[in-house]
Backbone as a ProteinNet text record, in pm:
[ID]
protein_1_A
[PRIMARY]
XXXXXXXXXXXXXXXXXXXXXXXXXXXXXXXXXXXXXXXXXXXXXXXXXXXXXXXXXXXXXXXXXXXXXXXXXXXXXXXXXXXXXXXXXXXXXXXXXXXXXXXXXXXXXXXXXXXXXXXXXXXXXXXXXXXXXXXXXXXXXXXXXXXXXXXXXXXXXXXXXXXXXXXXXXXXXXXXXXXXXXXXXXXXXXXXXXXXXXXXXXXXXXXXXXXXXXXXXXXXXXXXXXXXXXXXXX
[TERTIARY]
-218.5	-256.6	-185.2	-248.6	-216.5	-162.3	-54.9	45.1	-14	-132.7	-187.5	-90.3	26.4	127.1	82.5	-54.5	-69.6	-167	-199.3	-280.1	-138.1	-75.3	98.3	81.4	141.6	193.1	112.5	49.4	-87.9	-75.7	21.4	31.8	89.7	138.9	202.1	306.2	446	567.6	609.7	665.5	697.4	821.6	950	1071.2	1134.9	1226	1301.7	1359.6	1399.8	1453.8	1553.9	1734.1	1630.1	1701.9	1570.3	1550.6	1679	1677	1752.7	1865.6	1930.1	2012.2	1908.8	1931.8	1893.7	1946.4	1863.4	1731.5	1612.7	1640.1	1577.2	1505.4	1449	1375.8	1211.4	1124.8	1027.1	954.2	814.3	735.9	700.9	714.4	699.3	775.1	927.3	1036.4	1013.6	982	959	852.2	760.4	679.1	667.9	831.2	784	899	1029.8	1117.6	1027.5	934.3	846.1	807.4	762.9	608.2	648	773.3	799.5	942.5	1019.2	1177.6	1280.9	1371.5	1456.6	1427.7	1405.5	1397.7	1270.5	1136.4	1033.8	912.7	835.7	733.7	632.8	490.7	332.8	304.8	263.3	215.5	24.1	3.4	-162.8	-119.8	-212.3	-203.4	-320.4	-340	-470.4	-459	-574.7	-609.8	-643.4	-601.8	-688.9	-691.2	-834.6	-853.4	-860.3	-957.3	-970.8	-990	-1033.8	-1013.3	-1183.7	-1190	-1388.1	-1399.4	-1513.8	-1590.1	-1558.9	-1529.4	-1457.2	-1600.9	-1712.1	-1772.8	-1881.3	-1865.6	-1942.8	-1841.2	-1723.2	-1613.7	-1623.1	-1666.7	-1583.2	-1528.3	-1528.7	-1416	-1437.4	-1568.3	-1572.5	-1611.9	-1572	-1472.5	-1354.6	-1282.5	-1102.2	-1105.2	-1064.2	-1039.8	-945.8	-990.7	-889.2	-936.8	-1027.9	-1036.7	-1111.2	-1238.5	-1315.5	-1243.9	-1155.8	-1136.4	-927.2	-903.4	-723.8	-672.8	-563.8	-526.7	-463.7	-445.4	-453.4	-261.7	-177.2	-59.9	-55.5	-170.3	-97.7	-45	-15.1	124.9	2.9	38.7	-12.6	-50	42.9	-3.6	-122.8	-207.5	-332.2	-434.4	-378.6	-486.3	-535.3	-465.4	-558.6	-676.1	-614.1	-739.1	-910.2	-868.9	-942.2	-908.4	-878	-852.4	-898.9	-819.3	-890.2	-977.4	-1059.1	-1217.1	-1317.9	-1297.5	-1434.9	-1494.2	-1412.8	-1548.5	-1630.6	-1715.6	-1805.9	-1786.5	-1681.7	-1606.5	-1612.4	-1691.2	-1674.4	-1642.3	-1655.6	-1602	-1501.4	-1428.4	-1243.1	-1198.1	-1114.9	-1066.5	-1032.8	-1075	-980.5	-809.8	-834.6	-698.6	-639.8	-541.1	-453	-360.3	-346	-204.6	-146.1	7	120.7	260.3	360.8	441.1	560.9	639.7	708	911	959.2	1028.7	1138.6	1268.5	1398.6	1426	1372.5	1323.6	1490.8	1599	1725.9	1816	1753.4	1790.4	1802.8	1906.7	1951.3	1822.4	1827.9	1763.5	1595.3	1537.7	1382.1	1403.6	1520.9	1521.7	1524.8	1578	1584.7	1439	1371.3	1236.1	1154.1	1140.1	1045	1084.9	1197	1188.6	1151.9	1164.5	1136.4	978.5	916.7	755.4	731.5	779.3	712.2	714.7	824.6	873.8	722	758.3	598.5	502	483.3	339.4	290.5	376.5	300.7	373	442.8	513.1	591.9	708.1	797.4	881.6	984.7	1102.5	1182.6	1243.6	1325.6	1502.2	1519.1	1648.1	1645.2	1526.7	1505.9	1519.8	1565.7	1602.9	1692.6	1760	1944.5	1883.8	1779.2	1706	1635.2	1549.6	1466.8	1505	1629.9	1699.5	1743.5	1832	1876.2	2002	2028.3	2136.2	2113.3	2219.5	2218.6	2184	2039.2	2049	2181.6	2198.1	2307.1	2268.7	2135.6	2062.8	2068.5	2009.8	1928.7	1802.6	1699.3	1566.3	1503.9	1374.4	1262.2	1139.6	1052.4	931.7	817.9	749.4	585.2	515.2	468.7	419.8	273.9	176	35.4	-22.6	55.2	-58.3	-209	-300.5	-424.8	-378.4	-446.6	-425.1	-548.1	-600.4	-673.4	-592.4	-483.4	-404.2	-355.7	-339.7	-304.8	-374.6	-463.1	-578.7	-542.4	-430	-399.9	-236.6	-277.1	-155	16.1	77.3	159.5	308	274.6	400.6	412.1	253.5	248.6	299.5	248.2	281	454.2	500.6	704	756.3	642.9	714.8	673.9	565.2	536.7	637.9	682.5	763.8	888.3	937.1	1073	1138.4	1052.7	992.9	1020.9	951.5	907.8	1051.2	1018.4	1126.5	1233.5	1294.2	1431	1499.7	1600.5	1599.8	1768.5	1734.4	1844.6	1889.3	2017.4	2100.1	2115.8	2055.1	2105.2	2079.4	2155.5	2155	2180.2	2258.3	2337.4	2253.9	2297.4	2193.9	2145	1959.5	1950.5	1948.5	1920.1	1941.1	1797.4	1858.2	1744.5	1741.7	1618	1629.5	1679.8	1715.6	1774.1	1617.5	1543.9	1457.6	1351.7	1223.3	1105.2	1013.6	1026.8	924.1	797	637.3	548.2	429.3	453.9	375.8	236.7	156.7	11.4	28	-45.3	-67	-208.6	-282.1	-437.4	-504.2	-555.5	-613.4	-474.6	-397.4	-320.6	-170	-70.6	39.7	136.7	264.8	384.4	493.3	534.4	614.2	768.3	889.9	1020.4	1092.4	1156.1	1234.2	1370.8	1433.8	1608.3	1669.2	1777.4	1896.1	2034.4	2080.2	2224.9	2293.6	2397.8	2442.5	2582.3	2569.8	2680.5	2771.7	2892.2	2946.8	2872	2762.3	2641.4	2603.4	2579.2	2475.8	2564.9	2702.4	2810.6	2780.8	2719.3	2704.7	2662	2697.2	2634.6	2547	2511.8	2460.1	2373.9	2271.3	2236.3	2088.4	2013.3	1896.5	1888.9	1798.2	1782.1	1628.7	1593	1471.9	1448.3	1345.5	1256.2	1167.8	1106.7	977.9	962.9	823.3	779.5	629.3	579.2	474.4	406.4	313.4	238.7	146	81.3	7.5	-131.3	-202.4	-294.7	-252.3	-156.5	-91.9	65.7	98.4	273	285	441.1	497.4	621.1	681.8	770.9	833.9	953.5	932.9	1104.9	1156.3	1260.6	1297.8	1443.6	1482.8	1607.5	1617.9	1717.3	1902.2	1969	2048	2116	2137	2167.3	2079.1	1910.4	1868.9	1877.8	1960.1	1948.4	2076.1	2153.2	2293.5	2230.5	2308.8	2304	2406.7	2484.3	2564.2	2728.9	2742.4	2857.2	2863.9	2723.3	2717.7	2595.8	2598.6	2465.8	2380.3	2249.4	2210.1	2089.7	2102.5	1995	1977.2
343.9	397.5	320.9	288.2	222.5	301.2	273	379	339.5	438.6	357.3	345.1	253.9	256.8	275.1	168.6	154.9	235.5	356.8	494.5	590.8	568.9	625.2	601	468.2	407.1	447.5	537.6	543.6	716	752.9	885.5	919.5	1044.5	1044	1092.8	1062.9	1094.3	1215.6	1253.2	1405.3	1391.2	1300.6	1285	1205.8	1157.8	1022.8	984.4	901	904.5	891.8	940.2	979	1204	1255.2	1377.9	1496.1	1456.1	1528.8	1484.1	1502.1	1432.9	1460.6	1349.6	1270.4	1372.8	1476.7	1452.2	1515	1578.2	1675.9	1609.2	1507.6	1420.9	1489.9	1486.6	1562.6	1417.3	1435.4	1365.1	1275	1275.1	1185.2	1120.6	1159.4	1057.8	931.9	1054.2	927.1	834.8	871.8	786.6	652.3	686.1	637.6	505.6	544.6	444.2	349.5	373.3	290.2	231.7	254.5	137.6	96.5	191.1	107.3	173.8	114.3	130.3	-13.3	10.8	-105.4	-213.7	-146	-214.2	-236.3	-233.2	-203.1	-273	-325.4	-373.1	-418.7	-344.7	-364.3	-487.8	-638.5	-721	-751	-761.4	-814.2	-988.1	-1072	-1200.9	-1256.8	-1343.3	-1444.9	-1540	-1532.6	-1607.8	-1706.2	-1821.4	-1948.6	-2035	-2029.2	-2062.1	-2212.7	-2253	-2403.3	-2435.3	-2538.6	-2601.4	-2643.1	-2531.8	-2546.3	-2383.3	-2407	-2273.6	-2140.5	-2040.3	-1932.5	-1864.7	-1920.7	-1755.3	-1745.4	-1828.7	-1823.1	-1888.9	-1823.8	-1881.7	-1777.3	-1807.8	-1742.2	-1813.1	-1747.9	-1810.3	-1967.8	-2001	-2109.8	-2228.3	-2197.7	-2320.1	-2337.4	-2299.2	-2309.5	-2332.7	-2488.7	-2513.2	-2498.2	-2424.2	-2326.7	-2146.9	-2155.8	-2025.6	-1953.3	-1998.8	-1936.8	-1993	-2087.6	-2133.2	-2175.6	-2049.3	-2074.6	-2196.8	-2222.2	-2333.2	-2267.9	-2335.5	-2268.4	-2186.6	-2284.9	-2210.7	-2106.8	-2066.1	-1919.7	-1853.5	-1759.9	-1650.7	-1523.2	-1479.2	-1382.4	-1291.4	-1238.2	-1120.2	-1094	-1173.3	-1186.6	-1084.4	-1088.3	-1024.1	-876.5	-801.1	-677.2	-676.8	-796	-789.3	-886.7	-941.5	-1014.3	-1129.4	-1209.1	-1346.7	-1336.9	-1286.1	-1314.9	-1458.4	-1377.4	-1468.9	-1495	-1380	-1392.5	-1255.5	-1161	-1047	-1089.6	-963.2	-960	-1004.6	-971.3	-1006	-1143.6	-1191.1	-1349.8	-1330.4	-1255.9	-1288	-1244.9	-1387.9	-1329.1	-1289.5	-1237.8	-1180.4	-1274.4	-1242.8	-1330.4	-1299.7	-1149.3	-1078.8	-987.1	-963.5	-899.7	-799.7	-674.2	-617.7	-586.1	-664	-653.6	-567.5	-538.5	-474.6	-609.2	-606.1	-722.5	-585.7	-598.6	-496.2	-531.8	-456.7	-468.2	-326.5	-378.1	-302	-214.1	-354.1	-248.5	-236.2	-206.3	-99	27.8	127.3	265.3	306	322	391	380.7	290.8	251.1	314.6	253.6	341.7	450.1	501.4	654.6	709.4	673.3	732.6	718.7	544.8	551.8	627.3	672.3	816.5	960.1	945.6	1094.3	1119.4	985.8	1019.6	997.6	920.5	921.5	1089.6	1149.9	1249.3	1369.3	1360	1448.2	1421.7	1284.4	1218.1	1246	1207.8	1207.5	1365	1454	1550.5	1565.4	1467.5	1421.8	1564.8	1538.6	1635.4	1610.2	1698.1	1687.8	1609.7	1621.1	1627.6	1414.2	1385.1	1244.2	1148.7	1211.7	1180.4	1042.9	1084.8	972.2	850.8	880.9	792.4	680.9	738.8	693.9	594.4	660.1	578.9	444.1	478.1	321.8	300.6	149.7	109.2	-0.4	-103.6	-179.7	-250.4	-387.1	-482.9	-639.7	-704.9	-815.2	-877	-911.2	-991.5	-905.7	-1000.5	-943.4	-1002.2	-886.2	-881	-869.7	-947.4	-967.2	-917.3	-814.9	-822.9	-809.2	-914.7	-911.6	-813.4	-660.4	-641.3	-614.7	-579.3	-549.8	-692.3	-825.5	-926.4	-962.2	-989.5	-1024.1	-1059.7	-1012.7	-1038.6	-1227.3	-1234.1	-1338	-1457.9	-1434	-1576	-1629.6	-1569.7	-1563.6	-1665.6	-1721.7	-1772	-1845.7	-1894.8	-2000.1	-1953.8	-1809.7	-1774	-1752.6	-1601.3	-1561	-1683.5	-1771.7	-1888.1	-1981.9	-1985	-2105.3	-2052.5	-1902.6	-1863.1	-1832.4	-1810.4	-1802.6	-1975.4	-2079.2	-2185.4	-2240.9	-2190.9	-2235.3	-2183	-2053.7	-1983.4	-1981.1	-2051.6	-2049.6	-2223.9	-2301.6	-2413.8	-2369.7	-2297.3	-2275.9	-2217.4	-2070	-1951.2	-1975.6	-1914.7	-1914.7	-1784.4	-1789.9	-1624.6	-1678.7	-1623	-1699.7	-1614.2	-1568.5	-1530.3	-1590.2	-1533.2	-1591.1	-1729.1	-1810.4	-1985	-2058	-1915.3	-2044.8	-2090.1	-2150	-2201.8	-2144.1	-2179.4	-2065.3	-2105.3	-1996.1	-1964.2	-2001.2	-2030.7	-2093.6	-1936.9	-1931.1	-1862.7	-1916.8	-1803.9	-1812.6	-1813.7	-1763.8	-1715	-1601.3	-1609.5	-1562.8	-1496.8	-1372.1	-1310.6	-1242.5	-1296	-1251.5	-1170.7	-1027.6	-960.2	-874.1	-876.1	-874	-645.7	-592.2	-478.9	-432.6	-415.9	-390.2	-484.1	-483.1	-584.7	-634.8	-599.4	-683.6	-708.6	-820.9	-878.2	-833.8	-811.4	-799.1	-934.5	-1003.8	-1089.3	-1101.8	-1059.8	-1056.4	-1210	-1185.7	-1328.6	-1265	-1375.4	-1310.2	-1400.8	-1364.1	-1445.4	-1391.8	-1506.4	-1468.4	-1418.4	-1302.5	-1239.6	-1362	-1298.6	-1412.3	-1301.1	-1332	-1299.5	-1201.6	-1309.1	-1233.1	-1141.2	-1079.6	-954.6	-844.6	-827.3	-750.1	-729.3	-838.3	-850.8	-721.1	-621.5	-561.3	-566.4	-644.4	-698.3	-853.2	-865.4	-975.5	-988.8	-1090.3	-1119.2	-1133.9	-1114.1	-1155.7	-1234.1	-1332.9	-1410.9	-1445.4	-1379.2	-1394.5	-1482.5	-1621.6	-1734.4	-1733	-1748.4	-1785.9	-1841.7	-1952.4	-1992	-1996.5	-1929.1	-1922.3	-2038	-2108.1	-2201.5	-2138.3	-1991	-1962.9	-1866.8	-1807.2	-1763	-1755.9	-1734.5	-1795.3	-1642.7	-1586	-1511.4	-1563.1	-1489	-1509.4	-1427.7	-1341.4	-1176.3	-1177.1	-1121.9	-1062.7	-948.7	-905.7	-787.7	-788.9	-649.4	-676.8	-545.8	-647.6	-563.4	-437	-439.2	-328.4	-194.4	-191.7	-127.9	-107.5	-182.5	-171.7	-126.4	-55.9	-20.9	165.6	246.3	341.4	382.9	503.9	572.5	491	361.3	296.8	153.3	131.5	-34.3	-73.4	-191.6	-268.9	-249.2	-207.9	-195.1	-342.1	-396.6	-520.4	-545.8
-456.9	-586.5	-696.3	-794.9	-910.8	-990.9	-1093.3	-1205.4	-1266.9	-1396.3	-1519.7	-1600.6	-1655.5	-1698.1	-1896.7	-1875	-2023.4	-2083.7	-2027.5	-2035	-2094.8	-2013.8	-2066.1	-2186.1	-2226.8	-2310	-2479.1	-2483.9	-2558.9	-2602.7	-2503.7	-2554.4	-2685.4	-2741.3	-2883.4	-2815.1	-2881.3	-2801.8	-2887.3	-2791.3	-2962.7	-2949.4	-2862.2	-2903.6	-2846.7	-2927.8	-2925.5	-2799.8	-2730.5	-2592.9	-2669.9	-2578	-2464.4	-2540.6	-2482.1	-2557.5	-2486.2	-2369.9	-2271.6	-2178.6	-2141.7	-2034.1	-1879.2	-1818.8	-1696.3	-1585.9	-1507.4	-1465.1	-1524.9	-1667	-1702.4	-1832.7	-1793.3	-1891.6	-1883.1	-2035.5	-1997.8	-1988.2	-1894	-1908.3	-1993.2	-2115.4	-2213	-2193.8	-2189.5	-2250.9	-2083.3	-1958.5	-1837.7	-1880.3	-1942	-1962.3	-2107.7	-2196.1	-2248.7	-2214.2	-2126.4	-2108.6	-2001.6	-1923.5	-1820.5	-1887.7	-2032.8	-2122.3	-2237.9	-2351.3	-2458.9	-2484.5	-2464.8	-2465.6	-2469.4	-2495.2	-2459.6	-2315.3	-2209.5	-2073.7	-2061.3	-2124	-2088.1	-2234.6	-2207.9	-2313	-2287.3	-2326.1	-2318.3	-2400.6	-2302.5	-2416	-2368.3	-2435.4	-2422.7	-2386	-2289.8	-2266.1	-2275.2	-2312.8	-2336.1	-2202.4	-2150.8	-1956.6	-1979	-1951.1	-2006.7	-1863.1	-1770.3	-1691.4	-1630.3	-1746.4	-1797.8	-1895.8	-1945	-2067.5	-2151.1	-2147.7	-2124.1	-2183.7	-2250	-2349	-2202.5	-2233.8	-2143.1	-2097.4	-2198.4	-2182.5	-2048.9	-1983.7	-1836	-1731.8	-1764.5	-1625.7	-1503.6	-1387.3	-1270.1	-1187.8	-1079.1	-940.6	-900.3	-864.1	-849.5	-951.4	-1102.1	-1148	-1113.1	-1034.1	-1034.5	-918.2	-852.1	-724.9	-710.4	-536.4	-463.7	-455.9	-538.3	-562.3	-481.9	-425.8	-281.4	-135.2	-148.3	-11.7	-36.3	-15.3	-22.2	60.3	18.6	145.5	270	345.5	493.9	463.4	386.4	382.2	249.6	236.2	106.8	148.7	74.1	102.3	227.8	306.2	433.1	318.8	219.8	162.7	68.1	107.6	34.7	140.2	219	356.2	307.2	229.6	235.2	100.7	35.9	-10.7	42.6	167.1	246.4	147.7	100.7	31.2	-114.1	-183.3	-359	-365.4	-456.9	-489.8	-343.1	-252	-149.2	-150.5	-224.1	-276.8	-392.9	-398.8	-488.2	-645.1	-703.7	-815.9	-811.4	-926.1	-973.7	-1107.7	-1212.8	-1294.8	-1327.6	-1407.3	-1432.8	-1578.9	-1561.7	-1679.3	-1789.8	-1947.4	-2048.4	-2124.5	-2052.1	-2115.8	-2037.4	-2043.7	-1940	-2046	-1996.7	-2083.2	-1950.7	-1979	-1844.2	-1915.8	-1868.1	-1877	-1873	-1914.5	-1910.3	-1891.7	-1820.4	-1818.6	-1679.1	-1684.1	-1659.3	-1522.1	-1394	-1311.2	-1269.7	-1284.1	-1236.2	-1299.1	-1443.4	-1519.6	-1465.2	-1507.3	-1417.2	-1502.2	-1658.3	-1688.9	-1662.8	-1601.2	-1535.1	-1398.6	-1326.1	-1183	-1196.1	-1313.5	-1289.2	-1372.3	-1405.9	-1483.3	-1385	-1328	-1201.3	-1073.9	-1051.9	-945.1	-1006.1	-1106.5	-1143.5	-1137.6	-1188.9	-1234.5	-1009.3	-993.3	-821.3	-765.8	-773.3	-728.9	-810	-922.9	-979.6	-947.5	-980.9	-944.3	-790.1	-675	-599	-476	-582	-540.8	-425.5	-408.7	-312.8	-327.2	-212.1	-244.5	-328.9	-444.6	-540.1	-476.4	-331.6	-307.2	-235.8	-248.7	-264.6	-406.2	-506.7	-628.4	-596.9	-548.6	-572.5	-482.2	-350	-287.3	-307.6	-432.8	-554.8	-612.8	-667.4	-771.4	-772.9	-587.9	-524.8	-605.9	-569.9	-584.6	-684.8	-802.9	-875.9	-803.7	-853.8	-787.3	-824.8	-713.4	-776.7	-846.5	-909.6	-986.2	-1116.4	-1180.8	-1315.2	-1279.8	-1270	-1273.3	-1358.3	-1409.5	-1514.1	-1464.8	-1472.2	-1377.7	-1517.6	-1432.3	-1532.4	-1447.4	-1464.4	-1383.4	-1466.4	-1348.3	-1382.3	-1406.6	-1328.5	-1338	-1270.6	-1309.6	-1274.9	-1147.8	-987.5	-909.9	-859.5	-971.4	-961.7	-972.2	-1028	-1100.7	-950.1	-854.7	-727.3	-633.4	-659.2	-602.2	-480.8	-495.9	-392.3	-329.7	-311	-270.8	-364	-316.3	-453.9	-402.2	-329.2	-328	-402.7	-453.5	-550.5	-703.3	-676.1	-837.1	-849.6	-689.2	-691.7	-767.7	-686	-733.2	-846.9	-915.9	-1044.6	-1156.2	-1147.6	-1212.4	-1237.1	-1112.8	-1076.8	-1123.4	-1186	-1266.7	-1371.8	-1448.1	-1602.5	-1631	-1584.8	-1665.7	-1682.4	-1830.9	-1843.7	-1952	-1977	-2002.9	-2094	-2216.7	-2330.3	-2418	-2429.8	-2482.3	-2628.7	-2742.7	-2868.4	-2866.3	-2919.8	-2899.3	-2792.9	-2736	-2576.2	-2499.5	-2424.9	-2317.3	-2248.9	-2215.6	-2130.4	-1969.8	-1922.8	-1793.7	-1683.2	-1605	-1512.4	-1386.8	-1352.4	-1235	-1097.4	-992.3	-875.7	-778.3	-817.8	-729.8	-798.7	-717.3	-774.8	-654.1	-681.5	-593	-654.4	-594.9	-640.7	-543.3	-563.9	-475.7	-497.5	-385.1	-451.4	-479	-510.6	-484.9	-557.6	-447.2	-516.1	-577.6	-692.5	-779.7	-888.5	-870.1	-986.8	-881.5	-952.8	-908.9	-963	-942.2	-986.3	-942.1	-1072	-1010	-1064.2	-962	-1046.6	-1041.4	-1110.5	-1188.1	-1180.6	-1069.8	-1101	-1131.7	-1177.4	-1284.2	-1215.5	-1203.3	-1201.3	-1290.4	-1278.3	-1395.8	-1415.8	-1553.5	-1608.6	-1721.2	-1784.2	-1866.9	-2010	-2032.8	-2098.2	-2126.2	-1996.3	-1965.4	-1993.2	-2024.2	-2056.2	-2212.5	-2326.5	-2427.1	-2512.8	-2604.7	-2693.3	-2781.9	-2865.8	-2986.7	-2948.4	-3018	-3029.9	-2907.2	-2891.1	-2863.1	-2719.6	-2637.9	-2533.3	-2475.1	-2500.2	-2473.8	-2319.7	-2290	-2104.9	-2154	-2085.1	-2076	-2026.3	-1950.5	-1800.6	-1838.6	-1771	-1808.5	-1655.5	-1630.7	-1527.4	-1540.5	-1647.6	-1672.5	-1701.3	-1601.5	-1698.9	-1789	-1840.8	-1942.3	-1937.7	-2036.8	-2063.2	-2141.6	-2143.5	-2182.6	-2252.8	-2398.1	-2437.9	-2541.4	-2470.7	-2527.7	-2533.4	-2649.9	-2688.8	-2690.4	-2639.9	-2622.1	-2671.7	-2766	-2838.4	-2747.1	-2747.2	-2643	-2698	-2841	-2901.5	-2837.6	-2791.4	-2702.2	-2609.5	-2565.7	-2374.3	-2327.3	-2452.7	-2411.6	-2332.3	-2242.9	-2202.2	-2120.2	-2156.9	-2071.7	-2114.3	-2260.5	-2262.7	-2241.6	-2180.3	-2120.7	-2141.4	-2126	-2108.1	-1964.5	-1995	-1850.1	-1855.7	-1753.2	-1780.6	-1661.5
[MASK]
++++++++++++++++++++++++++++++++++++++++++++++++++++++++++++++++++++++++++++++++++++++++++++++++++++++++++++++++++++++++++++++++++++++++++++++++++++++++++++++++++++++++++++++++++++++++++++++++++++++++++++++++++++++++++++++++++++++++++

């Protein structure tokens, strides 16, 4: 089952996060740290397939796209191989979530809405929640599972190429590693970073890039938001 995240995101909030102390967040406020909060941001993306008038593109302009190469990533299988169903035509726009998965305060919203949503036991909370990851994680999620075409290894190593993630002026940061996983019709792909001195930072900018090649992202987060509980959560 798919989270309509940006059906959320659309609601009217009737109060500020966060409204309550944690676990007694109402629905809104879970829904609104998942889609527009410090850790979390709805962008619209422009698909640019090829380099040719868009308005009669499908699958087979883009070689690779009906016939994967024999090494794509296995996890293409439940959808039997993107671009050999019925679906030929592809998307020009995408709205993805661009967002800070181990953040406490995301781990702790995305267990709460699982726990309602799909009415788990309440005493699986702390389960939910998990543990800090050692990374700092970036996830684009809700990508076009089409961009995939030739398997989500090509899109780990295209990414893990491009992205970089910059602190104010300093230099930025290269990723460690890139995982891109299929789920249903759309992709989720995280971007980790080694933590550095940085990520301790209060004040000041935080810039994520990643250029997939059929669309590029380039989104600021300001850390004065992303403080919670005394610290920086990132």
């Amino acid at each position: 089952m798919r989270y309509v995240w940006f059906a959320m995101a659309s609601l009217a909030l009737a109060a500020e996060f966060p409204e309550k102390a944690f676990p007694d967040w109402s629905d809104d406020t879970v829904r609104k740290v998942l889609t527009d909060s410090g850790w979390s941001r709805g962008k619209t993306v422009k698909l640019e397939w090829v380099k040719r008038d868009p308005g009669n593109i499908n699958l087979r302009d883009i070689p690779g796209a009906l016939h994967a190469p024999a090494n794509a990533n296995q996890s293409l299988g439940p959808l039997g191989g993107i671009g050999r169903g019925k679906k030929e035509t592809l998307p020009t726009k995408a709205d993805i979530l661009i967002r800070w998965p181990g953040s406490l305060p995301l781990r702790q919203a995305t267990a709460l809405y699982r726990i309602r949503e799909e009415k788990l036991d309440t005493g699986k909370l702390n389960e939910l929640i998990g543990t800090p990851e050692s990374y700092a994680v970036v996830e684009l999620f809700g990508v076009p599972a089409e961009i995939a075409h030739q398997g989500t290894s090509v899109i780990e190593s295209i990414v893990l190429r491009s992205a970089t993630l910059q602190f104010g002026n300093a230099k930025p940061i290269r990723p460690v590693k890139v995982e891109a996983k299929l789920q249903a019709l759309t992709m989720n792909v995280r971007i980790l970073f080694e933590r550095t001195p940085e990520f301790s930072a209060k004040a000041g900018d935080i810039e994520i890039y990643a250029d997939l090649q059929i669309f590029s992202v380039r989104e600021k987060f300001r850390l004065s938001q992303m403080q919670y509980r005394g610290r920086a959560e990132i």
